[in-house]
C-alpha positions as CSV (number, residue, x, y, z in Angstrom):
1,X,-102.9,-57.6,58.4
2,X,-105.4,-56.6,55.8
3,X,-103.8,-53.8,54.8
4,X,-100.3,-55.7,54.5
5,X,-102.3,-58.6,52.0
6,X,-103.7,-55.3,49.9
7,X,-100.2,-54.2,50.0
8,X,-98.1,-57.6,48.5
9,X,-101.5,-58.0,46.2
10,X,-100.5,-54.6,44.6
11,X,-97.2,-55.4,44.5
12,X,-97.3,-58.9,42.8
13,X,-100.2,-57.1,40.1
14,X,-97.3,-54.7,39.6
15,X,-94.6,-57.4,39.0
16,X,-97.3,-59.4,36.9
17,X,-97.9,-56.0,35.0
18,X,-94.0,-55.6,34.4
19,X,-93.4,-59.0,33.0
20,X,-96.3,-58.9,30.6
21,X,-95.2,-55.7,29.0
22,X,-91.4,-56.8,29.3
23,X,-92.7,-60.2,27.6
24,X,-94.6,-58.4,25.0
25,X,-91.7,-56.2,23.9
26,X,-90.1,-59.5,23.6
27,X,-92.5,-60.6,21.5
28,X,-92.2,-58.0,19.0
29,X,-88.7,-57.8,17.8
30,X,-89.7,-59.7,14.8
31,X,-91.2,-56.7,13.8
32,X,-87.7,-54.3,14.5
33,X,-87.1,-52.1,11.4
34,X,-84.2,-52.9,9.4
35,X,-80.8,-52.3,11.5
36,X,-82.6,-52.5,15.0
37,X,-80.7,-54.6,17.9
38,X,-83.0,-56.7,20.3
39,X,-83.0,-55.6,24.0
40,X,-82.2,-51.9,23.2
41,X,-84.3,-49.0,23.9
42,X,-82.5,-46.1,21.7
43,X,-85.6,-43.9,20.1
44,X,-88.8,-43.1,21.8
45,X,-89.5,-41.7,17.8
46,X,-91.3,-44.4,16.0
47,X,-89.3,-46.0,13.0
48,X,-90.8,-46.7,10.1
49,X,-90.4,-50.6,8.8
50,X,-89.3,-49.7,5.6
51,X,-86.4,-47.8,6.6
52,X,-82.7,-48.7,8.1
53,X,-82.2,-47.3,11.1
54,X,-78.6,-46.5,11.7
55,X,-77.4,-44.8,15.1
56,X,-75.1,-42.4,15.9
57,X,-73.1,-41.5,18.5
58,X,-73.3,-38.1,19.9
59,X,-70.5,-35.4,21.7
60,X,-70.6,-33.1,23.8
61,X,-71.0,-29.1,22.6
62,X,-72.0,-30.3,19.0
63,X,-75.9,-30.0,17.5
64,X,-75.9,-33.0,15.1
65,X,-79.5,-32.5,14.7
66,X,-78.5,-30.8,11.2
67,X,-76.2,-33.8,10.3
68,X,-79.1,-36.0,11.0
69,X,-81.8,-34.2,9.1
70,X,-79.4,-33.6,5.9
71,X,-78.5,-37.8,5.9
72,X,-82.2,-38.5,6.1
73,X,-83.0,-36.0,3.0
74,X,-80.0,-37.1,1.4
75,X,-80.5,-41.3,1.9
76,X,-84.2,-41.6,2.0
77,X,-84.3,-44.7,2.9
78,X,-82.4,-44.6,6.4
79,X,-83.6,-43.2,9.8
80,X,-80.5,-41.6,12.1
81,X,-81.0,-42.3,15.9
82,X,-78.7,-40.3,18.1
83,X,-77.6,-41.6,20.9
84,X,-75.9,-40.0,23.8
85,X,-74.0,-40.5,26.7
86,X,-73.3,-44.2,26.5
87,X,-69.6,-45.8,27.4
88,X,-68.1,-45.7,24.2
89,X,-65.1,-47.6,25.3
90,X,-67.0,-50.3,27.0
91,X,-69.3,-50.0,23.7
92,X,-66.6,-50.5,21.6
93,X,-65.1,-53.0,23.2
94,X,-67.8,-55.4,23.3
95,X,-68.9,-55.1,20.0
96,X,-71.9,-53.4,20.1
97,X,-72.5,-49.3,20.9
98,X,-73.3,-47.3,17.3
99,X,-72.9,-47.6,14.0
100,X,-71.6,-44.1,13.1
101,X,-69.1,-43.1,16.3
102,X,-68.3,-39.3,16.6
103,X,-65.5,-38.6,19.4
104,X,-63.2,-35.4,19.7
105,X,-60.6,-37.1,21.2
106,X,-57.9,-38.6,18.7
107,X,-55.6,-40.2,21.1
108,X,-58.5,-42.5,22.2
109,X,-59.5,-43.2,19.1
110,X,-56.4,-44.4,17.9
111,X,-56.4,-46.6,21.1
112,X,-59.2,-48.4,20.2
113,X,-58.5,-48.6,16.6
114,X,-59.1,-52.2,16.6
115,X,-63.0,-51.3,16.8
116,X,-62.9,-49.4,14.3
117,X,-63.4,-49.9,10.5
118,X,-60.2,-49.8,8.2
119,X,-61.1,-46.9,5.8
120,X,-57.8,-46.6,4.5
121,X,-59.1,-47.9,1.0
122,X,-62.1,-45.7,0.6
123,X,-62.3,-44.0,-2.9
124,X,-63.6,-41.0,-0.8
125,X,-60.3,-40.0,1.1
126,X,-59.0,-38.3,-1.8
127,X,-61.3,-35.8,-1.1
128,X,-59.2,-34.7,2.2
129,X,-56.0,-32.6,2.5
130,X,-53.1,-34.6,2.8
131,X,-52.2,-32.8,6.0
132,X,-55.3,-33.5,8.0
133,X,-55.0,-37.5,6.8
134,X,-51.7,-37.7,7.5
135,X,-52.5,-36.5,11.2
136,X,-55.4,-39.1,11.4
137,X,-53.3,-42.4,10.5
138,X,-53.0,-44.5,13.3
139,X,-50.4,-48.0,12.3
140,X,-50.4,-46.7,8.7
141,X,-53.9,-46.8,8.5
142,X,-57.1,-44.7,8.8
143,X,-59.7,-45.2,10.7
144,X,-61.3,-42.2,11.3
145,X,-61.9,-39.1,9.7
146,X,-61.7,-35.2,10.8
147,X,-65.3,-33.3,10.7
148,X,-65.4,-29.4,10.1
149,X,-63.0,-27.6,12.6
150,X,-62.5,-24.7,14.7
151,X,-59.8,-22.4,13.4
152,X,-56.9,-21.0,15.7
153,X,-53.9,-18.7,14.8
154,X,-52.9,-15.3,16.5
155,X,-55.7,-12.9,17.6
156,X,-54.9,-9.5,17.9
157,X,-56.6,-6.2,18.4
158,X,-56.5,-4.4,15.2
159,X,-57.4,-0.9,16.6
160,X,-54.4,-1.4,19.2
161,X,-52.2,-1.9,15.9
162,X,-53.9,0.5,14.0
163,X,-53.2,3.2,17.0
164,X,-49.6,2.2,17.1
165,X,-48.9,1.7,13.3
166,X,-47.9,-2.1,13.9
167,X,-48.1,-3.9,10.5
168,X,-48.8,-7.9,10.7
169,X,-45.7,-9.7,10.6
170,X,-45.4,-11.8,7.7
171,X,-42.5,-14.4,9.3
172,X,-40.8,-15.4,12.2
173,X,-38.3,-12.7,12.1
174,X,-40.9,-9.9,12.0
175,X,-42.9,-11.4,14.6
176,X,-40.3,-11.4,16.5
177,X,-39.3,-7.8,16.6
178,X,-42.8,-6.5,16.2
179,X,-43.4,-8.3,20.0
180,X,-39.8,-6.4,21.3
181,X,-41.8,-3.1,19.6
182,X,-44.6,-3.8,21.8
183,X,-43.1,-4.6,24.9
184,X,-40.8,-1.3,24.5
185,X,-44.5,0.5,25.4
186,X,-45.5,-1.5,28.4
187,X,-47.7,-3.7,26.4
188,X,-47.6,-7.8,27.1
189,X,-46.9,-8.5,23.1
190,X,-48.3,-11.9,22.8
191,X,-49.5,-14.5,26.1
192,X,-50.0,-17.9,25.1
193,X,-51.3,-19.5,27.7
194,X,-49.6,-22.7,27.9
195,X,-51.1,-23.5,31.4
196,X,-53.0,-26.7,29.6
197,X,-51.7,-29.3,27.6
198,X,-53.7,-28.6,24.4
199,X,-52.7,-25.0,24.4
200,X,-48.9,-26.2,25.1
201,X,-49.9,-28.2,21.7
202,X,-50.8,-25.7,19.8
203,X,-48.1,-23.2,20.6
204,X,-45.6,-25.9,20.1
205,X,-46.7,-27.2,16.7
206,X,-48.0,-23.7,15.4
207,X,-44.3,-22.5,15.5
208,X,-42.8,-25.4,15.1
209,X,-44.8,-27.1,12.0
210,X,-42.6,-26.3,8.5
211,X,-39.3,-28.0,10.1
212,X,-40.9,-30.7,12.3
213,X,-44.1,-31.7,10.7
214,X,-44.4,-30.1,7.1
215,X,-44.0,-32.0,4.0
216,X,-43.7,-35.5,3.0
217,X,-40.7,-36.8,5.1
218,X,-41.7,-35.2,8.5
219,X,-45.3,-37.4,7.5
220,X,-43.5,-40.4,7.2
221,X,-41.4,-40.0,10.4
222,X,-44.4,-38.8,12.2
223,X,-46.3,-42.0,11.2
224,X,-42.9,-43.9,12.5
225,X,-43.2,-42.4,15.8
226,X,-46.5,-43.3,16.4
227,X,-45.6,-47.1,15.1
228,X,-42.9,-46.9,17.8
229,X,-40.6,-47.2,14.8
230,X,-38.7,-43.3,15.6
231,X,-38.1,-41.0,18.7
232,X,-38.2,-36.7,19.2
233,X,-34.5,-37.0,19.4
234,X,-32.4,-35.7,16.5
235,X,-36.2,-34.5,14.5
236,X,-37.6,-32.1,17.0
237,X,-33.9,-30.0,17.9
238,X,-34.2,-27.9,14.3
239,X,-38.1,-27.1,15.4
240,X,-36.5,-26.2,19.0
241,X,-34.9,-23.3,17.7
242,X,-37.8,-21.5,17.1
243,X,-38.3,-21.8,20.6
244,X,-35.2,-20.7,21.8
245,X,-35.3,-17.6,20.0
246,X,-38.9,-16.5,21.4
247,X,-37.8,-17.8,25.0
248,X,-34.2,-15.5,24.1
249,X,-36.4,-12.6,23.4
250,X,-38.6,-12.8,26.8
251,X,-41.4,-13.3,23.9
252,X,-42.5,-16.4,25.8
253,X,-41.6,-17.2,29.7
254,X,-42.1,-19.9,32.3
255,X,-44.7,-17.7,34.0
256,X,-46.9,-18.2,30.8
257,X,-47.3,-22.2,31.7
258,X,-49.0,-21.0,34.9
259,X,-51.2,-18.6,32.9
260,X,-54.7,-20.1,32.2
261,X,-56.7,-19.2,29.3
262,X,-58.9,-17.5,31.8
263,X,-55.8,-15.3,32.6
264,X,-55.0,-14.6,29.5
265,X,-58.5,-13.4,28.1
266,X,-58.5,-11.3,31.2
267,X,-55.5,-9.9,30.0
268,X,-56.6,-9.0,26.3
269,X,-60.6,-8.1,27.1
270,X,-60.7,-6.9,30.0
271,X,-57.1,-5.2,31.5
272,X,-56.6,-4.6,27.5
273,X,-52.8,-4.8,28.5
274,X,-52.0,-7.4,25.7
275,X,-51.7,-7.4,22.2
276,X,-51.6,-10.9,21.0
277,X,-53.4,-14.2,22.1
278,X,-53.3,-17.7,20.5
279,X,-57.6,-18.3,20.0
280,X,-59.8,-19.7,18.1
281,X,-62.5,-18.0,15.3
282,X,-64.8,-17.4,18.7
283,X,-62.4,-15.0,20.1
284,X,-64.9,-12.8,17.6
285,X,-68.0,-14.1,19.6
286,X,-66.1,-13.8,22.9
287,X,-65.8,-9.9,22.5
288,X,-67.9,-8.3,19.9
289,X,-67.0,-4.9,21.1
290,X,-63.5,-5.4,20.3
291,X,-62.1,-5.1,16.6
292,X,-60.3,-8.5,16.6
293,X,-58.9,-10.6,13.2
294,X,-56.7,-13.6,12.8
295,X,-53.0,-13.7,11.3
296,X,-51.3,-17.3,10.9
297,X,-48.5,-18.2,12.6
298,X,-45.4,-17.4,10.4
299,X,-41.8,-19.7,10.5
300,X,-39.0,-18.1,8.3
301,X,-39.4,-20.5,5.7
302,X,-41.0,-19.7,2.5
303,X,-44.9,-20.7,2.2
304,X,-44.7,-21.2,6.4
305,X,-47.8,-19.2,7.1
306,X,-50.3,-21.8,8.9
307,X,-53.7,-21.5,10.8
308,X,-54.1,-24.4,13.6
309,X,-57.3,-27.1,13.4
310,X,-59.4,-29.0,15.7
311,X,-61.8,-30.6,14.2
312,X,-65.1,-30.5,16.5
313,X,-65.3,-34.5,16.2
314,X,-64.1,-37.5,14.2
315,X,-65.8,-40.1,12.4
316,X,-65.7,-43.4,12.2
317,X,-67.4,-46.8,12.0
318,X,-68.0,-49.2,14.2
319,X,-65.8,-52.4,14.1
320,X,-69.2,-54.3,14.9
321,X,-70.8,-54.2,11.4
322,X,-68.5,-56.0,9.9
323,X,-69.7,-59.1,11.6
324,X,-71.8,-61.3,9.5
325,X,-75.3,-60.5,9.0
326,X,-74.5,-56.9,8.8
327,X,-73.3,-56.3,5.1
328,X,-76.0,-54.8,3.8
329,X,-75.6,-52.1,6.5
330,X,-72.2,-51.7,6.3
331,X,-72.3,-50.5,2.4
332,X,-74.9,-48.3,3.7
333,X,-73.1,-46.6,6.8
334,X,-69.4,-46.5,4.4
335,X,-72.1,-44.8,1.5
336,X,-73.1,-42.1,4.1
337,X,-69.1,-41.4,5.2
338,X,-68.5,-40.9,1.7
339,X,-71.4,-38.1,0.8
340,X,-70.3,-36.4,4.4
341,X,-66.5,-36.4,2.8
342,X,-68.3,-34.4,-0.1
343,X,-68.4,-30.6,-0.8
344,X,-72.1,-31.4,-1.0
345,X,-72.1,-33.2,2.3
346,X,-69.8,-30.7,4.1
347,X,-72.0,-27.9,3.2
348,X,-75.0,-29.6,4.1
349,X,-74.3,-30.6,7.6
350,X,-71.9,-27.2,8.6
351,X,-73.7,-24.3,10.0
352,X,-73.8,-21.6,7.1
353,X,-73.5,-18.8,10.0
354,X,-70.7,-20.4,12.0
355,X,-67.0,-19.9,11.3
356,X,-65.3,-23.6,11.0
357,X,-63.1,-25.2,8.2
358,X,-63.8,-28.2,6.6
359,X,-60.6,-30.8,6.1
360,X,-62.5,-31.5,2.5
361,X,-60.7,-29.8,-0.4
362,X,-63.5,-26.8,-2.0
363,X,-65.6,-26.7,0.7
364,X,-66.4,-23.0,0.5
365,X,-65.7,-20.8,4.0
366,X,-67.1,-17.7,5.3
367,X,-64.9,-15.1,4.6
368,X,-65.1,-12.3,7.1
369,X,-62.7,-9.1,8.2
370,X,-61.8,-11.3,11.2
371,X,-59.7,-13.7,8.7
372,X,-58.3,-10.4,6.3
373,X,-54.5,-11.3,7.0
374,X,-55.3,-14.4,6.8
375,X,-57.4,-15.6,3.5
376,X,-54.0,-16.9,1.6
377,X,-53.3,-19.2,3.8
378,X,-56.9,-20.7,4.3
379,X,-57.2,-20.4,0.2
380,X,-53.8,-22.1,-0.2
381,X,-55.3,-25.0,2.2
382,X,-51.6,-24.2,4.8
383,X,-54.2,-25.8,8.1
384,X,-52.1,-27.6,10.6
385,X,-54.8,-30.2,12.0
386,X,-54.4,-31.3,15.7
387,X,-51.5,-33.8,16.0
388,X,-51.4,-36.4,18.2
389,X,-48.4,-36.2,20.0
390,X,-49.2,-39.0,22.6
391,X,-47.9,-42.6,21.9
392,X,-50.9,-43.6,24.5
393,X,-53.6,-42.5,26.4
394,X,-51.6,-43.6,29.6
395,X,-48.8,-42.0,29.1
396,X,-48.7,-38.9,27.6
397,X,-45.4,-37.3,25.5
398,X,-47.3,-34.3,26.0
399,X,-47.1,-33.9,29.5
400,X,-43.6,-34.4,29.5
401,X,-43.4,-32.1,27.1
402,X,-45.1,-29.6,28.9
403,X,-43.2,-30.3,32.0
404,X,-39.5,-29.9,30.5
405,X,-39.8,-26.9,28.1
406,X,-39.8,-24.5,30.9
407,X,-36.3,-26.3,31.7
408,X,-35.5,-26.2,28.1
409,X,-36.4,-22.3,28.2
């Protein structure tokens, strides 16, 4: 019995203990630093009173420790707390989660674009390619904006062209009868991969962009179908072509939307029975024994040379701040989007020994041997960014998409 009274005594000195210290924090939310919320524990770093702390929500796979260290150097007067791993949708939703939000995933985004702050007025969007604003306007607006990306075209072993005399295609045509040249040796001219949905995107748009998404009047259709004011049928048929004649020319097959990327690397590094791969600038990290560039994707059209995007996040701000109360940190947070949409910024915050794009016009790249065939297109700015070919998150056009092209083929 003793021992069960020593027992409850500790407990209740434990409970007693918990309230005071949960009371005390109470007590000292007068003293929160400028930007702090009550009842949140988001830093275990110390922030100074002077400053305005503004948080930011992390992704997966991306150090934003740079991005935060750069804003603090740059805007003196604010503290960046990172936060990770919260339910952004839930977040969102209820009006509260971060200030700056950071997702990779556009089609979300642009279903929660009612939480989301209407940039479409920002002096600072000028600064952007048309193309990769275009591709981020959701109802005729912007709301979010496309941070430095990785770069995807064709990969392909330059010693295995060097050793067969194969020259880089410079359109559709050529590409087309440089693959039958392969295949005539036994060699598997190009495997796309188009086991997943964002690979089936990529190989779909990368041939397809000049008639289906180039130029102002596929931009204006494009932001029609996403209104739910325009459909696929009697726009995508032209793009379908280009299909057709791969699929014709046993180029591409309905065995390739089986093959996984796995497969297909297997394929190219280690069976070294292909030529061609659709990958991103890490296919040079992937195999640094192998002597591996980048060409662009080529239509037949003139100026149809493009490299494909996908931007490692997008930015945006939360919905929340433009509650009352929270002006001051509004300006401040729209302030900090507009140095990031900088040259300045964009430099600042992108690795200097890492191989992505920025979406901001003059942002200076690193030129290496593995983008030889293809510096005039990334000088001439010809970057398809990642479209967003789903009407919802629910139900997905590119699914279906995916599912009837091997019919179509």
């Amino acid at each position: 019995m003793k021992q069960l009274h020593q027992r409850t005594l500790v407990t209740l000195l434990c409970l007693a203990l918990g309230i005071g210290l949960l009371t005390a924090c109470a007590r000292q939310t007068d003293a929160l630093p400028p930007g702090g919320m009550e009842h949140e524990v988001l830093t275990l770093k110390p922030i100074p009173a002077d400053k305005m702390m503004i948080t930011l929500q992390g992704v997966d796979g991306v150090d934003l420790n740079q991005m935060e260290r750069e804003i603090e150097a740059h805007f003196p007067d604010v503290d960046i707390v990172q936060v990770l791993y919260t339910w952004l949708k839930n977040d969102l939703e209820h009006n509260s989660g971060q200030d700056i939000v950071l997702n990779q995933d556009l089609s979300w985004l642009a279903e929660h674009s009612d939480n989301l702050v209407d940039l479409t007025t920002e002096s600072y969007l000028q600064n952007y390619s048309l193309s990769s604003l275009s591709n981020c306007e959701i109802n005729g607006s912007v709301y979010v904006l496309p941070g430095p990306a990785h770069v995807y075209g064709i990969v392909y072993n330059k010693d295995m062209f060097q050793a067969h005399g194969w020259e880089i295609p410079q359109n559709l045509d050529e590409f087309i009868q440089l693959c039958r040249t392969i295949e005539s040796t036994g060699i598997r001219a190009f495997q796309p991969a188009l086991y997943y949905k964002d690979a089936m995107r990529q190989f779909l748009v990368g041939f397809t962009y000049q008639p289906a998404f180039y130029g102002l009047e596929n931009s204006i259709w494009f932001s029609d179908y996403h209104q739910g004011k325009a459909t696929m049928a009697n726009h995508l048929e032209p793009a379908l072509d280009n299909l057709k004649q791969l699929s014709d020319a046993g180029i591409i097959r309905t065995s390739d939307f089986k093959t996984t990327p796995a497969g297909r690397s297997a394929m190219m590094y280690q069976k070294r029975n292909c030529a061609m791969i659709i990958e991103s600038q890490n296919a040079e990290v992937y195999a640094r024994e192998w002597n591996l560039a980048d060409q662009p994707v080529n239509g037949n059209e003139p100026n149809s040379d493009f490299l494909f995007t996908v931007p490692q996040y997008y930015m945006g701000i939360n919905a929340k701040l433009e509650q009352p109360g929270n002006e001051e940190k509004l300006q401040r947070v729209k302030e900090i989007l507009g140095w990031l949409s900088t040259v300045e910024g964009q430099t600042a915050i992108m690795d200097s020994e890492a191989l992505a794009i920025s979406h901001v016009r003059g942002v200076p790249w690193k030129n290496t041997s593995f983008f030889q065939a293809a510096q005039a297109t990334i000088a001439e700015g010809r970057l398809i960014p990642q479209p967003m070919l789903s009407k919802s998150f629910a139900m997905s056009v590119e699914y279906s998409l995916q599912e009837t092209l091997p019919e179509f083929m």
